[in-house]
ZASE-764911 format. One record per atom (N, C-alpha, C, CB): residue in one letter; y, z, x negated. Coordinates in steps of 0.1 Angstrom, whole numbers, plus 5000, padded with zeros to 4 digits. Glycine has a CB too. Example, Ala and Ser with C-alpha at 12.3 -4.5 7.8 and 13.67 -1.06 7.14 Angstrom:
ZASE-764911
a494350784868;a495550784877;a496750784868;a495550904887;s497850714872;s498950714863;s500050794871;s499450574859;
***
This chain:
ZASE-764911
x879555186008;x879655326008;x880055376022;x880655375997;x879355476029;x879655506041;x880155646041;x878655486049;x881155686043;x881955806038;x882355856054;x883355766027;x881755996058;x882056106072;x883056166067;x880856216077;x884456156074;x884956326073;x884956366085;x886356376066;x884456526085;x884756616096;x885456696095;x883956676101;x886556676109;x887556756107;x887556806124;x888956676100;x887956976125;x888256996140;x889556956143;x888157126144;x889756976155;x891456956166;x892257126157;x890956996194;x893257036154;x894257216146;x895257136137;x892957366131;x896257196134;x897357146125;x896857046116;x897757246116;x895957096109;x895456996096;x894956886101;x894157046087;x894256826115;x893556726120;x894256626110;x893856706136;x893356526107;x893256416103;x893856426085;x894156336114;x894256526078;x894256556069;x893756476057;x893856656072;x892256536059;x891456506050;x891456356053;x890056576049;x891156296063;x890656176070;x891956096061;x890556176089;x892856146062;x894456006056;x894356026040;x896756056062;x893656136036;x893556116021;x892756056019;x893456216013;x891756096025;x890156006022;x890755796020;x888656026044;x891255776029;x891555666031;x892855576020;x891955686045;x893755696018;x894955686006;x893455675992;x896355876005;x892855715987;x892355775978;x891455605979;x891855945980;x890455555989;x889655465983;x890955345983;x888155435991;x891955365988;x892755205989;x893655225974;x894155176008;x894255345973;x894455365959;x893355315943;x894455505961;x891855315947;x891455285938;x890355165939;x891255385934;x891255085949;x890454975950;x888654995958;x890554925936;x888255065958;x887155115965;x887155005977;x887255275969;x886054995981;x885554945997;x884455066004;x884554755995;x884855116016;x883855236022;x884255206035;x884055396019;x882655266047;x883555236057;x883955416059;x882755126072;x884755466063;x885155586067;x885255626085;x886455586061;x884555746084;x884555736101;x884855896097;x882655686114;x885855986109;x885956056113;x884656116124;x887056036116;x884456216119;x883056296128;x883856426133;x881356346115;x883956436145;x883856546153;x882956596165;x884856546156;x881656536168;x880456536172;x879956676167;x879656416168;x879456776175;x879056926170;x877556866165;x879157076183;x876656766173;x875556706170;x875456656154;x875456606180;x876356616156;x876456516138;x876156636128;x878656446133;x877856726135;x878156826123;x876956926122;x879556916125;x876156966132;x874857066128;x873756986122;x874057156142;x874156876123;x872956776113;x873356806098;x873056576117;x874456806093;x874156806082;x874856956076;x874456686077;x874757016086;x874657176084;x876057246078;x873457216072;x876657136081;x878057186074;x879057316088;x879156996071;x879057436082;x879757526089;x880957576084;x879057606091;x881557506076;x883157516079;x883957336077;x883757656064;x885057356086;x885457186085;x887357236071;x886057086111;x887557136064;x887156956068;x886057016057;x888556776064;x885456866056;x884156876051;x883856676046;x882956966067;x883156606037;x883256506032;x881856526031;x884256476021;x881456376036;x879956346036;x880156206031;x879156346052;x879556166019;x878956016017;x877655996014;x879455946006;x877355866022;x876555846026;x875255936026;x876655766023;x875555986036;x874656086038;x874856296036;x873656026025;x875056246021;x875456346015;x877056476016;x875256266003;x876456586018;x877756686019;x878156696003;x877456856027;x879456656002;x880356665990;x880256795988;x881856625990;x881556835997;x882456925997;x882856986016;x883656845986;x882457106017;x883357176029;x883957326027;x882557186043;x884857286034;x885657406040;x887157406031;x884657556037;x887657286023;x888557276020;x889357116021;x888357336009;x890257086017;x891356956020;x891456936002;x893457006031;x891256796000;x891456735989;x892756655989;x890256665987;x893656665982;x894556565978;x894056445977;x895156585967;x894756305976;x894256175972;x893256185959;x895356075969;x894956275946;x894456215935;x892856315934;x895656225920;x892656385940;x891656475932;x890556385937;x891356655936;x890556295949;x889656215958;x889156105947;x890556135972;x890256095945;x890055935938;x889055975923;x891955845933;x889556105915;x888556115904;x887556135904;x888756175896;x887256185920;x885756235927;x884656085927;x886156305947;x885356025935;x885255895939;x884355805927;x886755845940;x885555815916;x885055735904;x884155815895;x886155685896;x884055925894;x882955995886;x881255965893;x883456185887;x881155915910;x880655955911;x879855795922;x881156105914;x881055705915;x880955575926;x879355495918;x882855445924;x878455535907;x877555475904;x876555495917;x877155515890;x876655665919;x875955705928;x875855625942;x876255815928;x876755625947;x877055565963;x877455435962;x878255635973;x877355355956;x877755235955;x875855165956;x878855225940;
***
């Protein structure tokens, strides 16, 4: 599972990115996680407000910050898919 979060430079920085990471080690998951702040990346997949959660491939969710636990039931509802 290859999991993007994009997040800009601002208070929140890295936010989403340490839940993302709490959330798959919490549930045993294996992903690789990369932080995207590339404007190239981010107009690729059209996402115009940050943070913002891409797996593999795919835009989740933008323009809001997820807790772990909400991560993790996201995660497993949806790990048939990205796995």
């Amino acid at each position: 599972m290859k999991i993007e979060v994009i997040e800009t430079i601002g208070k929140v920085r890295n936010t989403l990115f340490g839940n993302v990471l709490e959330a798959l080690k919490a549930c045993g998951m294996n992903g690789k996680v990369v932080l995207v702040n590339d404007i190239k990346t981010i107009l690729k997949y059209g996402v115009k407000s940050s943070p913002a959660l891409i797996v593999n491939g795919i835009v989740m969710f933008a323009g809001k910050t997820l807790p772990p636990g909400k991560i993790i039931r996201f995660l497993h509802q949806n790990h048939s898919t990205f796995s």
